[in-house]
N, C-alpha and C positions, 0 to 999 in steps of 0.2 A: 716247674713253675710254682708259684705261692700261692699258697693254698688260702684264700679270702674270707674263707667262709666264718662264720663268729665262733668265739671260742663256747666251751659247754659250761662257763665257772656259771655258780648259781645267781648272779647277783649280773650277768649280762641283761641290758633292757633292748640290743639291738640285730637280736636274733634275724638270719638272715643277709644282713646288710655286711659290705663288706670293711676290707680293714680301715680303709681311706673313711669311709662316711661314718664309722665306729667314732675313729679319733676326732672326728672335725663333729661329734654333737654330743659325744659321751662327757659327762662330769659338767654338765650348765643348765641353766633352766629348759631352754628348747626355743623352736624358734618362733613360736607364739606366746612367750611371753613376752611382757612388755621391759623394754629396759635397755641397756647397752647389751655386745652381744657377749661380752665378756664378765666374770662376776667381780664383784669389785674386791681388794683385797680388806681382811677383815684382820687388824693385829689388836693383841686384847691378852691381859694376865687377870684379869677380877672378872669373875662373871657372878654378874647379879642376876636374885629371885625377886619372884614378887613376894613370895613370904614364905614361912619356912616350914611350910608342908611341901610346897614346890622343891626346895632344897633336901628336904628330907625323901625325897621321890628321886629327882638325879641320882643321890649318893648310895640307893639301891641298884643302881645299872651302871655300876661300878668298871665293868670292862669293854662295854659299847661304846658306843659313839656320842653320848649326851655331854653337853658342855655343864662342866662342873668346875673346870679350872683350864687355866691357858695350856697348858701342861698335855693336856686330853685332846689338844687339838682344835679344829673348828672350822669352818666353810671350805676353804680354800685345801686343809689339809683332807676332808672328805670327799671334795670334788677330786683331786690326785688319787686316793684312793681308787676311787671309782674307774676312773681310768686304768689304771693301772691293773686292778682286776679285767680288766674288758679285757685286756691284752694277755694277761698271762692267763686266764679262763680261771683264775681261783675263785677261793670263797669269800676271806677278806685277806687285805692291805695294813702293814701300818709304815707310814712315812718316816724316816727316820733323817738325821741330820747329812749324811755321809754314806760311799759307795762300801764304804770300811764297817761304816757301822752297821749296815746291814749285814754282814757277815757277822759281825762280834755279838750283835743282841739274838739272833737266832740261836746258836752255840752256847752263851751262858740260858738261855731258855730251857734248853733240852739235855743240859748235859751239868752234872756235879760231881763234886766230890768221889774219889774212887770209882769212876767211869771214865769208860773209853771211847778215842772218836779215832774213827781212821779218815786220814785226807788223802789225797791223791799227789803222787810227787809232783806234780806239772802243776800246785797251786798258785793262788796269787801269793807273791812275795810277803804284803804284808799280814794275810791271815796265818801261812810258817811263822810267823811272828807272832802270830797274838797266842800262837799253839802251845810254840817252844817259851814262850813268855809268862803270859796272864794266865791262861788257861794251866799252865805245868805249875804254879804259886796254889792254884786253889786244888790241886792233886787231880784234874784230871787226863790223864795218861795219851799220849797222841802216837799213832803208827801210820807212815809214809808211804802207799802202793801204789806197785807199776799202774797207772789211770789204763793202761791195755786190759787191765784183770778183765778175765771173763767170768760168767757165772759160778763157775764151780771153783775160779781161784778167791773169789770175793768168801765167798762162804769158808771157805779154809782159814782165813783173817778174822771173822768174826766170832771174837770171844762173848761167852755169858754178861761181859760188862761195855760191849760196845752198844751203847745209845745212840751214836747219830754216823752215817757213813756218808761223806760231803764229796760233792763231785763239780767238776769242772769242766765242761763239754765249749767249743774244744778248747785248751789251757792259754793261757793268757799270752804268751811267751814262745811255747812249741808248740803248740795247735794242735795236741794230740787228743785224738775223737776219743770217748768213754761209748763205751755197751751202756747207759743208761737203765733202758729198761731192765737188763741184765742182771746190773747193780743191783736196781730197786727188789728182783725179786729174790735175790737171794739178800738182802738186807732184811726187808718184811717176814722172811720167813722164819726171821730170828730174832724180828721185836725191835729192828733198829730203825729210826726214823732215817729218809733219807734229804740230805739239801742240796740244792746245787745252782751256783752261780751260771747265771743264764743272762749276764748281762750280751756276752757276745750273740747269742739266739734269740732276742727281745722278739716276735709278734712270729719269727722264724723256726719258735721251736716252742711248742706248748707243753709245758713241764707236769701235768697233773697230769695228761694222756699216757705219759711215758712211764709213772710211778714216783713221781719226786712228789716229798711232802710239804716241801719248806721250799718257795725261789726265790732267788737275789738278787735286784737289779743296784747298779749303780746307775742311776738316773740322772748322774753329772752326763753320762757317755749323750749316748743318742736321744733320750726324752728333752732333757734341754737341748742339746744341740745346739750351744752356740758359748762353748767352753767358758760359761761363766758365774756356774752355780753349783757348788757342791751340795749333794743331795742320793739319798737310796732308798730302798724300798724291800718291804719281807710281804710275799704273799704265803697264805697259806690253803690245803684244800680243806680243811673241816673245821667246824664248831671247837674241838676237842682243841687242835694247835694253836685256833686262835687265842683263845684262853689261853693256854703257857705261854705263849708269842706277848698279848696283851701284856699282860702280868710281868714280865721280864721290861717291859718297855718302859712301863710308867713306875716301877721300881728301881732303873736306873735314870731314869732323868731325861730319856730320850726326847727331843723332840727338833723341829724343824723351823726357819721364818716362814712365817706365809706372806711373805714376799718371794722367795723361793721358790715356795710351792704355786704360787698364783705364775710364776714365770715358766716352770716345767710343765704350766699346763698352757701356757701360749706356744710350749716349743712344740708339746705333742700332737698339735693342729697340723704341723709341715711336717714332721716325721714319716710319715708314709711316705713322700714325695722325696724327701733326702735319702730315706734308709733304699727308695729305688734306683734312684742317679746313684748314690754311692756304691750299693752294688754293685751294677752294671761295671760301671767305673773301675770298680776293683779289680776283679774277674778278666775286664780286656788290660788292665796292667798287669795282672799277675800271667795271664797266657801269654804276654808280651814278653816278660822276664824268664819264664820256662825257654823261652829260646836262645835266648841268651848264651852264647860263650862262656862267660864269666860268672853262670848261675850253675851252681849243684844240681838244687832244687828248689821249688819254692810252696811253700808250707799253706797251700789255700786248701782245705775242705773240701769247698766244692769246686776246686780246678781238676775233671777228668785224669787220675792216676795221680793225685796228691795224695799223701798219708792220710790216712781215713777217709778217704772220701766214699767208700761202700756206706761205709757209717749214717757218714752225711746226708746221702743222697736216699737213705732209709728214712731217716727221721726228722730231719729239716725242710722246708719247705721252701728255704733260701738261704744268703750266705747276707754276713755282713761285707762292712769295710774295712778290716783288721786282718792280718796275713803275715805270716814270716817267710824272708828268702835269706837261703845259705848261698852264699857263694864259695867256689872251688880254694881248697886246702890251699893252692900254691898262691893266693892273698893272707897277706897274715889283719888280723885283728886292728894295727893301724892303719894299714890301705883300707880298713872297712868305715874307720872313723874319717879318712879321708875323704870315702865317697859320700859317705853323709855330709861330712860340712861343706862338699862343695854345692851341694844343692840349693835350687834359689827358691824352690816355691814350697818346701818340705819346712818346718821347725822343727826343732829337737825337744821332742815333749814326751813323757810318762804318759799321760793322758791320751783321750780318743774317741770318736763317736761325734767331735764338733764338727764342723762345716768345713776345717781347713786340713793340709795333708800333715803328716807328720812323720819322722824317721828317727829311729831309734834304737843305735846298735845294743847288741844284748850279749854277746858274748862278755864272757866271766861275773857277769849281776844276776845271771838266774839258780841258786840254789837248786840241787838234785843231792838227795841221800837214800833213795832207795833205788833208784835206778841210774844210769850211767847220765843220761841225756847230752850224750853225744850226737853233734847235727852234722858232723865230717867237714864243717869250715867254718869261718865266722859267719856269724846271725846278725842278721837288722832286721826289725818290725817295720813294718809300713800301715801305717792307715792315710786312705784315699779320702779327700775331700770331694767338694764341689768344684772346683776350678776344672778347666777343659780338660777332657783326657789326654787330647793328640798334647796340650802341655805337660801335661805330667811326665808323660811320656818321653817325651821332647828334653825336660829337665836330668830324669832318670839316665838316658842315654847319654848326656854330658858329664854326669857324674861317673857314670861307669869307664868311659875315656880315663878321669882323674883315677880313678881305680888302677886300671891299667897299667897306666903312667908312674904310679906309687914308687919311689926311690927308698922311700924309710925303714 
């Protein structure tokens, strides 16, 4: 069951209380102030002093939170913060424009020239990009590992120059669970910071507890919740990363609308209550499709005897609504794009974490070069919305008929 209780990050004010009453009063005045109950959006590039001893004051507190330029932030991006600390129990936040850029500004943060970063092969698609890209231009060096490594294989990987070892719990694609703490302790033990995208574990998986230094939300997914704002987030647990986190941010330019940000804090009001229906939701679709004829198997965490699910059921306190099912070898790859388009209530999207379902074949789009990532038949992602289950349901089982049926 989910563990409610408040996270330990230092900067929690609702100790005690749980995650629902967290999200519905964290990041706003309170409800004895006087005013609307929402804060109003505040957009602004000039910020004016009263005179320029006050200016010369701000421009000492150079990596805090003080408004000195639009650039730095201001109401609406410090209220997300806040939240968003509440949830991942960090120390601080910073908002960043994109679920991407939060990956890419931690990494150019903690990592230069003639250093090494090891990723996990089961990454998202486009951080192997920024790897074998951006990051390989400015020389620093990337290696690819089985995301299975256990403790003593992670230490065997980590060279004198690896700085940051980044993890994926479970992968975006094949849902394969990391040893986490694992990780982190034979990383630490060698001086390399560790990060890890934790967008699919959002309030389900508390990343400072485990050893992760650095978290990554894409806060397009489930904080807004309602697929229409791109947006991410880097927590971090100490004084120390904030600093190189900051510094990395405001020297590339990073920044976010606070239109954006004042709207991913209306989403994160309902989040507790979607990220529970959608659970649920998922869980009795994916135990639906294990039974399945026409299913291999299906890639849920926390579905009893899915891959990793020992894993899961150690360190998660819940599952989301993002999942993969293989179906059996004797469909080929088109029958899988079949049974996708025949469906009526799915869309065919990249994205996830919004209110609606989504299907999304993945065979031959998922790069693997350290390990095989063979799943023994074609793959489709499913994330479950809010619509009825027994409909989903109901859709899924017509589709798999069209499966069946496949002539091509």
């Amino acid at each position: 069951m989910p563990d409610d209780s408040a996270p330990k990050g230092a900067g929690s004010k609702h100790q005690g209380h749980g995650f629902s009453t967290r999200m519905s009063h964290a990041g706003r005045a309170g409800t004895r102030a006087h005013g609307f109950v929402n804060p109003p959006v505040v957009r602004g590039s000039t910020v004016l002093f009263a005179n320029c001893a006050d200016r010369m004051a701000s421009a000492t507190k150079r990596y805090d939170q003080a408004l000195t330029y639009g650039t730095g932030g201001g109401p609406n991006h410090h209220a997300l913060e806040d939240v968003i600390c509440e949830i991942e129990g960090g120390h601080r936040c910073q908002i960043v424009s994109t679920g991407l850029a939060a990956v890419t500004v931690p990494l150019l943060a903690f990592l230069k020239t003639g250093e090494h970063l090891l990723l996990p092969d089961s990454v998202y698609g486009p951080a192997r990009g920024f790897a074998d890209g951006m990051l390989a231009r400015l020389g620093i060096e990337t290696s690819y590992y089985d995301p299975a490594v256990d403790e003593a294989g992670m230490a065997a990987l980590i060279r004198p120059a690896t700085k940051v070892v980044y993890t994926e719990s479970p992968g975006s694609h094949t849902f394969e669970m990391q040893d986490i703490p694992a990780i982190a302790r034979a990383a630490h033990a060698k001086g390399a910071k560790v990060m890890m995208d934790n967008t699919w574990g959002i309030h389900h998986f508390q990343p400072f507890r485990h050893g992760v230094d650095v978290s990554i939300q894409a806060l397009t997914k489930y904080v807004v919740g309602h697929s229409d704002v791109l947006l991410g987030s880097i927590t971090v647990g100490s004084e120390e990363d904030w600093q190189a986190l900051r510094w990395a941010s405001l020297q590339l330019g990073q920044y976010a609308s606070p239109d954006d940000c004042w709207l991913a804090l209306r989403g994160v009001r309902t989040m507790p209550v979607r990220l529970k229906q959608q659970a649920e939701s998922a869980l009795a679709v994916a135990a639906w499709l294990a039974r399945r004829p026409e299913v291999l198997r299906v890639l849920h965490p926390a579905l009893p005897g899915a891959p990793g699910h020992e894993i899961w059921k150690r360190d998660f306190t819940g599952a989301c609504s993002l999942f993969g099912l293989v179906l059996r070898p004797e469909y080929s790859v088109a029958a899988s794009h079949a049974f996708v388009d025949s469906l009526s209530l799915f869309g065919i999207g990249a994205s996830w974490g919004g209110y609606e379902s989504l299907a999304l074949p993945t065979t031959g789009f998922v790069t693997r070069t350290a390990t095989s990532g063979d799943t023994g038949g074609p793959t489709v992602r499913l994330h479950i919305g809010l619509e009825d289950t027994a409909d989903i349901i109901a859709d899924l089982e017509a589709g798999l008929a069209v499966l069946r049926g496949f002539k091509g």
